[in-house]
Structures are given as structure tokens and as C-alpha cells.
N, C-alpha and C positions, 0 to 999 in steps of 0.2 A: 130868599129861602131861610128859613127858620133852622139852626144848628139842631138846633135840641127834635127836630122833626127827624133825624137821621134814626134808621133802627137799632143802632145801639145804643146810641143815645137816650133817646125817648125810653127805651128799654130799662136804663139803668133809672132815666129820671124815675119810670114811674115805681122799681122796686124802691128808689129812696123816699119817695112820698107816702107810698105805703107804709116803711120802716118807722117814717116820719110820724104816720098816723098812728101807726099801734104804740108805738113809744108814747106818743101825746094823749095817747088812754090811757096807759098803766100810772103816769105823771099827770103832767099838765103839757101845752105845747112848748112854752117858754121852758119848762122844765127838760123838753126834751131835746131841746138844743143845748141847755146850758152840760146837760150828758154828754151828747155826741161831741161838743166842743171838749171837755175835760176828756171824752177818751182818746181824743186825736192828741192834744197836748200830751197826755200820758203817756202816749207810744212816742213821743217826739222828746221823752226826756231824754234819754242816749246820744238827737244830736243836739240837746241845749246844754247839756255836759261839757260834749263836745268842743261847743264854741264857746266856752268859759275857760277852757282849759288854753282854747289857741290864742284868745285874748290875755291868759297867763304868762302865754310864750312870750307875744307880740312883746308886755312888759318889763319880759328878762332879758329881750335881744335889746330892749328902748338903748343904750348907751351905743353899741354896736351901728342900729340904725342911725341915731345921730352923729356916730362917725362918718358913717357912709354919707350924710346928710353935707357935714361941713367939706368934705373930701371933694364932692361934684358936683358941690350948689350951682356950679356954673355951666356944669354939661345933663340937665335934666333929662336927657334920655339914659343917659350911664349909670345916672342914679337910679334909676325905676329899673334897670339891668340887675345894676347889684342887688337893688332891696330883695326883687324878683328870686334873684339865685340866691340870697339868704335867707328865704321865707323856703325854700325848695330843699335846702339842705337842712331844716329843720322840722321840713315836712307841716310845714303850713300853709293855709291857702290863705291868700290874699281875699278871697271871696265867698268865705265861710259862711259869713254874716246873712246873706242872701239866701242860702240852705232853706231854711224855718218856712220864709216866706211862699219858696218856688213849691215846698211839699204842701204846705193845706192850700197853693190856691186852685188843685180841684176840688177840694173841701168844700171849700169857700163858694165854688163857683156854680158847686150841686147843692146847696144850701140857696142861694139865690134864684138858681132856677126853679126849684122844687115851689118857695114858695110867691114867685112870679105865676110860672108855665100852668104850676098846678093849682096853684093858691089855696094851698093847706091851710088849714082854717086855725086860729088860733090869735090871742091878744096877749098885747102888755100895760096894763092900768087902762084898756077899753079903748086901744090904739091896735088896730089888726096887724100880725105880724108879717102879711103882707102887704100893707101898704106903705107909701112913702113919706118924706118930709113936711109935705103940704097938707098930707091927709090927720096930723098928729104930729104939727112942729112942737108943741109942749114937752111929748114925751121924748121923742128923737133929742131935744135939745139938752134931756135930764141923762140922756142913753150920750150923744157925740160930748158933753160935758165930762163924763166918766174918763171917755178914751184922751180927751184932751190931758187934765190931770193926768193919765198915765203917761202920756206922752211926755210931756213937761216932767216930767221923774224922768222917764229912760232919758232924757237929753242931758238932764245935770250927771246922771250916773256915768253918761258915755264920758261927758268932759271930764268927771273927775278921772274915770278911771281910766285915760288918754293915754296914749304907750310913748308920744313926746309933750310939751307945750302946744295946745291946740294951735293951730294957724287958724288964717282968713278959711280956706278950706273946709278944715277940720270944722270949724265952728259952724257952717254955712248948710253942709251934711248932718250936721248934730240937731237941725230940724227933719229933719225926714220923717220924724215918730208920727208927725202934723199929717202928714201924707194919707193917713188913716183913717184923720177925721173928717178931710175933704170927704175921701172917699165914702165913708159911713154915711155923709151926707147926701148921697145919689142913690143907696141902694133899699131894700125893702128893709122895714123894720130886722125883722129875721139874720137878717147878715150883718146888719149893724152891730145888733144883740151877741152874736158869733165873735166879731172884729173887740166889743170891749171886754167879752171874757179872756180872749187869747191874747189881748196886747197884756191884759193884767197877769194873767201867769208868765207870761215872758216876765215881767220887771220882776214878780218875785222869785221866780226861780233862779234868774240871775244872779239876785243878791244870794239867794239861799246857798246854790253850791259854788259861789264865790267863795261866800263866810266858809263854806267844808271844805274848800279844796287850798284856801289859803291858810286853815288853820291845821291841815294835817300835814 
């Protein structure tokens, strides 16, 4: 059985295929993604604030942490106790970072279905915005090339901007931005197109209310 077959579902698909289509009149189709993408990030600046501010914290408690770090190198559960209750009494979550992602992937996941289920018609350089990697590896390769570059930035940014000395760990997680372009790589042109606009506003927003929130 087909998800997207349920009546609300199908219901919501077809108002966004619709929204899709009158958007891609008044635009173009590519245009009318790269919209709906910048207004989702727009309403999502409050928690990329957010998590710039708690990665701020992460950095002022860094000395505290690596107390706690040398204190029960040897009792690794006590250590992820304390860290735990020091991120708690500071009112930080440990799992901030994840936020951005868990909120657009219904975004994301109606953006794919839309132009699978419904196959809203629409191109990028004569690559149909629903089809996949084998249909227009050229263009996918010029689109998952973008995301990569972005990715390869947020990795150097995380390491620099690391709250200790990265570990084996730290460093091993500081690919994950990569995660992106597997993925861009199995999905319709369409969400691919979606995934390098929104990994790109992440990097620069980051930088951006970094630079304002460390300079005020």
C-alpha cells in the first residue's frame, strides 16, 4: 500500500502539487521551489539563532567540560552524567543540532512526493525536476557537487568552531554534512534542488549570526 494513497495524505499531496503548479506559473518551477525553500528557512531563523547561541554556551562551559572530561576519563558513564546535568543546568540540549533537520523533513518529504506521486512538470538546464540521477547524471552531478562544497565548509566550520580538541569522534561525526549528498543522490531532481539550497543557508546563516552574536 501506497502511503501517500491515505485520504489525508493524498489530500494534502494534491493541495501542494497544486500550490506547486500555480507557484511555477507566476515563476518558473525551479523558481518555485527555490521560494518555498527560502520561506521554510525563513521561518526557521528563530531556531538557527537558537542553535548558534547554544553552540555559544557549549563554548563558554569548553573549560568546565574538560574538567569534567579529566575528572572521569575512567568512568565513562559518570562523565556523560555530569556533562548531561551541566548542559541541564544551563538549559542546553545536547541535541539541538538535530531540531533544523527533524522540522523540514515533512518539507522535504512533500516536496518529493509531490514531484514523484504527482510529477509536476517542470526542468533544470532540460533535466525534468522529477526525474532521477540516471535520467540527467550531468546536471544532478553540477546540483550534489554544490551540496558537497557546502558540506566540506560546514565540516571545517564545525572543527574550528569545536567546544574541546576534536577527538577520533568528533572528527568521524564532522562528516555527516556528506549524508546529504548520498542522499540527493537517490531522490528526484526536485528535492535535491531543495537539500542544496537549505544546506547553503544553514552555512551562511551560521556564520552570519555567529559573526552578530559574538560581536555584540
Amino acid at each position: 500500500m501506497n502511503i501517500f494513497d491515505l485520504p489525508v495524505l493524498s489530500s494534502l499531496l494534491s493541495a501542494a502539487s497544486a500550490g506547486f503548479t500555480a507557484l511555477g506559473a507566476l515563476v518558473t518551477p525551479v523558481g518555485a521551489i527555490v521560494l518555498v525553500t527560502l520561506a521554510v528557512r525563513a521561518l526557521l531563523i528563530p531556531v538557527g539563532v537558537s542553535l548558534v547561541r547554544t553552540d555559544l554556551a557549549r563554548r563558554r562551559l569548553a573549560p568546565r567540560i574538560a574538567e569534567l572530561q579529566k575528572r572521569w576519563k575512567k568512568n565513562p558513564e559518570r562523565l556523560q552524567r555530569e556533562t548531561l546535568a551541566l548542559y541541564a543546568s544551563e538549559k542546553i540540549s545536547p541535541f539541538a543540532g538535530i531540531l533544523p533537520v527533524l522540522l523540514q523533513a515533512p518539507v522535504l518529504t512533500l516536496v518529493y512526493a509531490t514531484f514523484t506521486v504527482h510529477a509536476v512538470p517542470g526542468s533544470l538546464f532540460g533535466a525534468a525536476l522529477a526525474g532521477h540521477f540516471v535520467a540527467a547524471p550531468l546536471v544532478f552531478a553540477a546540483v550534489l557537487l554544490l551540496i558537497a562544497v557546502v558540506a566540506w565548509l560546514s565540516r571545517r566550520a564545525a572543527l574550528r568552531n569545536a567546544v574541546t580538541e576534536p577527538t577520533a569522534l568528533t572528527r568521524a561525526l564532522s562528516w555527516t554534512p556528506f549524508i546529504t549528498v548520498i542522499a540527493g543522490a537517490f531522490l528526484p531532481l526536485a528535492a535535491t534542488l531543495y537539500l542544496a539550497i537549505s544546506s547553503t543557508w544553514t552555512l551562511v546563516e551560521r556564520a552570519l549570526v555567529r559573526r552578530a552574536l559574538t560581536a555584540a
